[in-house]
C-alpha positions as CSV (number, residue, x, y, z in Angstrom):
1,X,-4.3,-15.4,15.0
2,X,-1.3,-12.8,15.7
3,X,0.4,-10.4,13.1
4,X,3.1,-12.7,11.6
5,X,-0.1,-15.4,11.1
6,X,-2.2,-12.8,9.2
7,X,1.4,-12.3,7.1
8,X,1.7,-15.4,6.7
9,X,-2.3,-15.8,5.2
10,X,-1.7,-13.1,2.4
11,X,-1.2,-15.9,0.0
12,X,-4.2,-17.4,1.2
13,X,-5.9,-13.8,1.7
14,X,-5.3,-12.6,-1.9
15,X,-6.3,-15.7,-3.7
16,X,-9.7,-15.7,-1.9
17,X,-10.2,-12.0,-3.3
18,X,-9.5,-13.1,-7.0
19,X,-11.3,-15.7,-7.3
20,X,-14.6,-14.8,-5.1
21,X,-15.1,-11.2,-6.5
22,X,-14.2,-11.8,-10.0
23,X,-17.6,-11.4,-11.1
24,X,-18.2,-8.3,-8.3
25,X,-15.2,-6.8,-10.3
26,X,-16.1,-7.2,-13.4
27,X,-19.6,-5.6,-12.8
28,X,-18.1,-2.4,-11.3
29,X,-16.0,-1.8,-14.5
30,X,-19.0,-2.6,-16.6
31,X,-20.6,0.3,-14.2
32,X,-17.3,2.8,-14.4
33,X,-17.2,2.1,-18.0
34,X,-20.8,3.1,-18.3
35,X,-20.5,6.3,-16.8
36,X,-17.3,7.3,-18.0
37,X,-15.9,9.5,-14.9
38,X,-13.9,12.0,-15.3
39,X,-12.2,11.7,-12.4
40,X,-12.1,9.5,-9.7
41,X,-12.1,10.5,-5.8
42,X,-10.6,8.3,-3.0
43,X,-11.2,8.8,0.7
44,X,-8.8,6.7,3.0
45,X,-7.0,7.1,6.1
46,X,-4.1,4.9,7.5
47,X,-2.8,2.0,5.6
48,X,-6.1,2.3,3.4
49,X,-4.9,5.8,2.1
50,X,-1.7,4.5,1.0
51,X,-3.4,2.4,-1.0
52,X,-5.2,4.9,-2.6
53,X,-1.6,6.0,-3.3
54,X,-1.2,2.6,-5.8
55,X,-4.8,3.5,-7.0
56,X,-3.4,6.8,-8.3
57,X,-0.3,5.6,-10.2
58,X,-2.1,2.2,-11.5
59,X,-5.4,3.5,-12.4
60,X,-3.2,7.0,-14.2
61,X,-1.0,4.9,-16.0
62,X,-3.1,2.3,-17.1
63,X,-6.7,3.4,-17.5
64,X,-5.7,7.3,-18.3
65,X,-8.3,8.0,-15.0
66,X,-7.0,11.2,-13.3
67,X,-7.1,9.9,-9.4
68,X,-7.2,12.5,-6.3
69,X,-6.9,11.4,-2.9
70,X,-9.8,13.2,-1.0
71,X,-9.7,15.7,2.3
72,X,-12.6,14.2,4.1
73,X,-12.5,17.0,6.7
74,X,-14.3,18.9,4.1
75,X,-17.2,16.4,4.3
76,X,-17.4,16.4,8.0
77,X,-15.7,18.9,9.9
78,X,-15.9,22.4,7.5
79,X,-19.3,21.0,5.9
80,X,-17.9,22.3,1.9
81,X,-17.4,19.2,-0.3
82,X,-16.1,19.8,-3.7
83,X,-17.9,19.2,-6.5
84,X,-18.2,15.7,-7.4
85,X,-21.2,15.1,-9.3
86,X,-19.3,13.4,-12.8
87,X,-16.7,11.7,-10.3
88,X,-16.3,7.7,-9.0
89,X,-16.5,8.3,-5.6
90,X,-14.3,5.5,-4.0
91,X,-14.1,4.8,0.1
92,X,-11.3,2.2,1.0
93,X,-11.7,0.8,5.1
94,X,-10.5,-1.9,6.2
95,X,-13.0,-1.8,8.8
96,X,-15.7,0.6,6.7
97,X,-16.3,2.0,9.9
98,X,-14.7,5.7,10.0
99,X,-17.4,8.3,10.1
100,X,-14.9,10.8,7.6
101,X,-14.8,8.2,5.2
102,X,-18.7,7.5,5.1
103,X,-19.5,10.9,5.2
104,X,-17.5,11.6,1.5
105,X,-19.4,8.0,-0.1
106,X,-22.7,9.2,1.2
107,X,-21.8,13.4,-0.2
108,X,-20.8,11.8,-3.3
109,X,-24.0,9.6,-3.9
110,X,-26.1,12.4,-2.7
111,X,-24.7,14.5,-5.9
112,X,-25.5,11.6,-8.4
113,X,-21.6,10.8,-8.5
114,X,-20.9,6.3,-8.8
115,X,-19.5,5.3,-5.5
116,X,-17.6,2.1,-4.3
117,X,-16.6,0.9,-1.3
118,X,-13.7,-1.1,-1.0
119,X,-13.7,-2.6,2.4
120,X,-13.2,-6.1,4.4
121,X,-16.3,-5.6,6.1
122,X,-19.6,-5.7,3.3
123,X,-21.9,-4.8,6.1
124,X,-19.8,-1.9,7.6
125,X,-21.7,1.7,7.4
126,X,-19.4,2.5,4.4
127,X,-20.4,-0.2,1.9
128,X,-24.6,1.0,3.3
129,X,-23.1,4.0,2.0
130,X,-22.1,2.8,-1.2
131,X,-24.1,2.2,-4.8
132,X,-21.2,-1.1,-5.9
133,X,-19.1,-2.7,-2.8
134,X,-16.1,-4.9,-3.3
135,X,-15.6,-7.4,-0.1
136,X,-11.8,-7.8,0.0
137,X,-12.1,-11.4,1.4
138,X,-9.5,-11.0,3.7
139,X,-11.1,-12.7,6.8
140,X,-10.6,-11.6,10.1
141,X,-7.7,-9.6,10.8
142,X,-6.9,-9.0,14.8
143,X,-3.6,-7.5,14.9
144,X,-3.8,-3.9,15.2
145,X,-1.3,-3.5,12.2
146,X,-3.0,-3.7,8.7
147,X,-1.2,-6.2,6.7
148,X,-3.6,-8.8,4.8
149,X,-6.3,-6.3,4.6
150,X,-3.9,-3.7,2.8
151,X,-2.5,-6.4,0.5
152,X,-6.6,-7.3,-0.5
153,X,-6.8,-3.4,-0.8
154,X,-3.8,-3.2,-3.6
155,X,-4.7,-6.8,-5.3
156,X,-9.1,-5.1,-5.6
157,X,-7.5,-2.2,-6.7
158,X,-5.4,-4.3,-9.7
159,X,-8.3,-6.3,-10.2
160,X,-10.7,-3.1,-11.4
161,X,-7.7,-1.9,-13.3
162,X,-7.2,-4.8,-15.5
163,X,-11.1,-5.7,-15.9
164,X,-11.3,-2.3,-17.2
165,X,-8.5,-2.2,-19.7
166,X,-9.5,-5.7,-20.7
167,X,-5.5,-6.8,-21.3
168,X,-5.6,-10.5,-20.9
169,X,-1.9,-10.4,-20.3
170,X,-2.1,-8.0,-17.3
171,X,-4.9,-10.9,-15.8
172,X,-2.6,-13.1,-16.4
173,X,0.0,-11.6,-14.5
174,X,-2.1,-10.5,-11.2
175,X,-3.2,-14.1,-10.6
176,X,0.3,-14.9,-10.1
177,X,0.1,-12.3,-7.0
178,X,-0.6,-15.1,-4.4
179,X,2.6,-17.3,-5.5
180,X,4.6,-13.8,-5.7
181,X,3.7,-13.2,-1.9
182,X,4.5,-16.4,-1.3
183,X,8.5,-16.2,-2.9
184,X,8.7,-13.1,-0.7
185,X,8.0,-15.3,2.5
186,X,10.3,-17.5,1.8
187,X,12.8,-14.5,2.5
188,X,11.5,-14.6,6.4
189,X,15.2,-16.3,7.9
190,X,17.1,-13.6,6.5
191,X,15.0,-10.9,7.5
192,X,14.3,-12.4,11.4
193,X,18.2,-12.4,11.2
194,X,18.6,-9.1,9.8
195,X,16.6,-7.2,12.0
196,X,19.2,-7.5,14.5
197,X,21.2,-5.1,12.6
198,X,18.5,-2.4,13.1
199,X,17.6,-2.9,16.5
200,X,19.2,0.4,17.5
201,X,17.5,2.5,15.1
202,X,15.4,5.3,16.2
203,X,14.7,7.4,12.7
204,X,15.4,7.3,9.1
205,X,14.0,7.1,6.1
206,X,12.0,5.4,3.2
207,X,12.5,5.6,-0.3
208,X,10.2,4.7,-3.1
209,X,8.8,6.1,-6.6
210,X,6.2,5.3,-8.6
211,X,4.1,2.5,-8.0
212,X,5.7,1.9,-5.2
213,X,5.3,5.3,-3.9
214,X,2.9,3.9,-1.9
215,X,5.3,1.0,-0.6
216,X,7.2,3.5,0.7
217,X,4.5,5.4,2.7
218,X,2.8,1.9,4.3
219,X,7.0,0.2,4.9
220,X,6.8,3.8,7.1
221,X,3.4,3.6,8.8
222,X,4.7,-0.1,10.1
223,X,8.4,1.2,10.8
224,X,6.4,3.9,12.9
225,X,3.5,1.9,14.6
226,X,5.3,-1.7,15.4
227,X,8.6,-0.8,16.0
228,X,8.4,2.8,17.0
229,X,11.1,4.0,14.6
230,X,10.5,7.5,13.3
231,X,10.7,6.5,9.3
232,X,9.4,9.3,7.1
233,X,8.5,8.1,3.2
234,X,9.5,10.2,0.5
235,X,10.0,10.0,-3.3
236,X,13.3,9.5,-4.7
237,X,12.1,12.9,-6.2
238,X,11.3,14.5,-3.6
239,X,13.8,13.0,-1.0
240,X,16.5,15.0,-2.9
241,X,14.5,18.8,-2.8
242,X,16.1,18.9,1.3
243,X,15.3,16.1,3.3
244,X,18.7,14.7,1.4
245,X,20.7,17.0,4.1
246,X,19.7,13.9,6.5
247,X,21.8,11.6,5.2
248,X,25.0,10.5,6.5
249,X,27.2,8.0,7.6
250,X,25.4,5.0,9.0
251,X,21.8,6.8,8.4
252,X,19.4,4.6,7.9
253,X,18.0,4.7,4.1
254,X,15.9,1.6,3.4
255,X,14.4,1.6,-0.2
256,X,11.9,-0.6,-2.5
257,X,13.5,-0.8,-6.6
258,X,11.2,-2.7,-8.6
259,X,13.0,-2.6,-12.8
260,X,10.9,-0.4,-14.3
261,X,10.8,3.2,-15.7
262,X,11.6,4.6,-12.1
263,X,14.6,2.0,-11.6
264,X,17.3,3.8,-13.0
265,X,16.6,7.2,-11.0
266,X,16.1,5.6,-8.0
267,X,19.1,3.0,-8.2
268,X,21.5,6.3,-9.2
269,X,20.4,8.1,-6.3
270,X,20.8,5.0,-3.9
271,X,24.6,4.6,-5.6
272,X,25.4,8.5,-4.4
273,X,23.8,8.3,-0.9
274,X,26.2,4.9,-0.3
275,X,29.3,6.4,-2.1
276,X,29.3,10.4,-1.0
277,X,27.4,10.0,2.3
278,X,28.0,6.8,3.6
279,X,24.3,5.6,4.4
280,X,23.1,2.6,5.7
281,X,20.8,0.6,2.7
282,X,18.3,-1.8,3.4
283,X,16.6,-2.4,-0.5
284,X,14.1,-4.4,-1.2
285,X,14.9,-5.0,-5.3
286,X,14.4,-6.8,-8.0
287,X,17.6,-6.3,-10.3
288,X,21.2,-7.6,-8.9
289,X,22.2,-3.9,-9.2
290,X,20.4,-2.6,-6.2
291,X,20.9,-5.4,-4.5
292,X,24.7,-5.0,-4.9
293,X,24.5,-1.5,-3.7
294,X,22.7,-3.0,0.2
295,X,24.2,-3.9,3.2
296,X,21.2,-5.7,3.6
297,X,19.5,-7.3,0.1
298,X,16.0,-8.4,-0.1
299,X,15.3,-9.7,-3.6
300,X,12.3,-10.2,-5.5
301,X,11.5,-11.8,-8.6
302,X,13.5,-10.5,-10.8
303,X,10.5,-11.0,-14.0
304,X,8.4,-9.0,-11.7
305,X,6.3,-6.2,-13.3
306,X,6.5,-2.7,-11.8
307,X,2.7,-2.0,-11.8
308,X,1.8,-5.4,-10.0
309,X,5.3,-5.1,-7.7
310,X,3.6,-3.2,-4.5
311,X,1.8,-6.4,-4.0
312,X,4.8,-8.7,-3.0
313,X,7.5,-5.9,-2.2
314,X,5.3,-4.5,0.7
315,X,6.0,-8.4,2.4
316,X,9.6,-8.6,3.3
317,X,8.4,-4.8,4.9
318,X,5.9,-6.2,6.8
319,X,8.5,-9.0,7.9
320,X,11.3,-6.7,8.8
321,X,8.7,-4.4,10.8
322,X,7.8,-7.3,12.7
323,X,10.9,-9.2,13.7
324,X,12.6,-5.9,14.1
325,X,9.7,-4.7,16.7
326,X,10.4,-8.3,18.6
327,X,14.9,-7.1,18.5
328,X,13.4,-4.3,20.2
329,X,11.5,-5.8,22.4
330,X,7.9,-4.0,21.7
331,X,4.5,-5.7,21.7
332,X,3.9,-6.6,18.3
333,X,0.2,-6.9,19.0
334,X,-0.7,-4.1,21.0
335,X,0.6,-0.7,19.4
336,X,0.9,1.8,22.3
337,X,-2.0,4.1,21.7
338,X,-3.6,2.2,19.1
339,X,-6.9,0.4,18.2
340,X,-8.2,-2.1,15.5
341,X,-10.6,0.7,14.1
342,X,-9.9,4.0,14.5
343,X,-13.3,6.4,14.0
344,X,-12.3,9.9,13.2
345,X,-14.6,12.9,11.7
């Protein structure tokens, strides 16, 4: 199975995950509930650490659970963990394998703190490590390039949300996530034909805010890794404190607007950068709006809800990063100078 099968499977992938740890979930928010955190501690790296990103923003804005992404160099290089004792400890791996993120699970359980591990692998060192595991069910994945097993990762990470706010609605709503991938599929001719337009592109850059801050930061990690563009993420926010200085005419600004709170800010600072500077827009979008505003358009469902959006918009991403590696005539299965698993310390 090659990368644009395992894109292909998220449907598949995501489905599995909701309906075979259901009862897994709804255990570890019996647990969280139980102990009442008062914060909660994530140690990531890679694709898994963006979606620690979505953990932050869902988790904040829906379960009032302050989130903080860890440094797990602390752990294992300068030996001085924090504090962490009345925290849920939470290590996300795709692979459960990296010796950083074990070493954080096993500081936190060693202080008393509830850990979890979510991870693709329930044997893996990092769910040993762990007092409650989730399995993200997202079967083997051999491409080098995360894309089901980040998916899982976001959908595990919607699935504790709404078992712990209990909103039947929100429930509801994220088991439509497999039928929501599979409208953003469907987009696959128009972005194998778009990529064409991009095939010269060596840098630019990625905007996103709010939930799908973290959109942003993985669309980048695959812009960077497949296709070997030099795409940096940034906040709508924080894209206009400098960085803005990059853009001008023809730059490449590709974007992800999902209607929601962070719509309006994000679509006015799209309008300026194609009006004043003259940009080149790739959106992914939901409302006709930003679309309008694109040279290229990507549209999601437009009843789409901005918390459970990161799900499906990170798809025509994935897409784009894949056909436009293949226009550029790079090896979409072997990254230079990367490996399934990456072990660091």
């Amino acid at each position: 199975m090659g990368l644009r099968d395992e894109i292909l499977d998220q449907p598949a992938a995501v489905a599995r995950l909701l309906n075979g740890q259901a009862g897994t979930v709804a255990e570890v928010a019996r647990r969280i509930r139980d102990r009442a955190p008062r914060l909660v501690y994530i140690a990531a790296r890679g694709s898994s650490d963006n979606a620690g990103l979505y953990a932050k923003y869902l988790w904040g804005a829906h379960n009032r659970l302050p989130v903080a992404l860890a440094t797990p160099s602390l752990f294992s290089v300068y030996s001085s963990p924090p504090a962490l004792g009345e925290a849920l400890v939470v290590g996300i791996s795709q692979s459960g394998q990296s010796p950083d993120i074990v070493s954080v699970v096993e500081e936190g359980r060693r202080q008393g703190a509830l850990t979890l591990a979510i991870t693709n692998d329930p044997t893996s060192p990092l769910a040993g490590a762990a007092e409650l595991v989730i399995d993200t069910m997202a079967g083997p994945e051999l491409a080098v390039a995360a894309t089901k097993t980040y998916t899982t990762q976001l959908a595990a990470i919607a699935m504790i949300s709404t078992a712990l706010s209990g909103d039947a609605g929100q429930q509801a709503r994220l088991a439509r996530a497999p039928a929501l991938i599979g409208e953003a599929l469907a987009l696959e001719d128009t972005i194998a034909a778009a990529s064409a337009r991009y095939r010269y592109m060596s840098q630019g850059v990625v905007l996103g805010r709010g939930f799908n801050y973290a959109t942003a930061f993985e669309w980048a990690l695959k812009l960077k890794e497949l296709a070997y563009v030099a795409a940096e993420p940034y906040s709508s926010a924080d894209f206009q404190h400098g960085p803005v200085a990059l853009a001008s005419r023809g730059f490449p600004v590709f974007a992800v607007v999902a209607g929601g709170r962070m719509a309006d800010n994000i679509r006015a600072l799209l309008a300026r950068l194609v009006a004043e500077q003259g940009v080149e827009l790739l959106a992914i979008a939901n409302d006709a709006e930003s679309l309008a505003l694109a040279h290229t358009p990507l549209p999601l469902p437009a009843d789409l809800p901005e918390w459970l959006s990161p799900i499906p918009a990170i798809v025509p991403a994935q897409l784009l990063c894949y056909h436009l590696t293949r226009a550029r005539g790079f090896d979409t299965e072997g990254p230079r100078g990367l490996t399934k698993v990456t072990l660091t310390w």
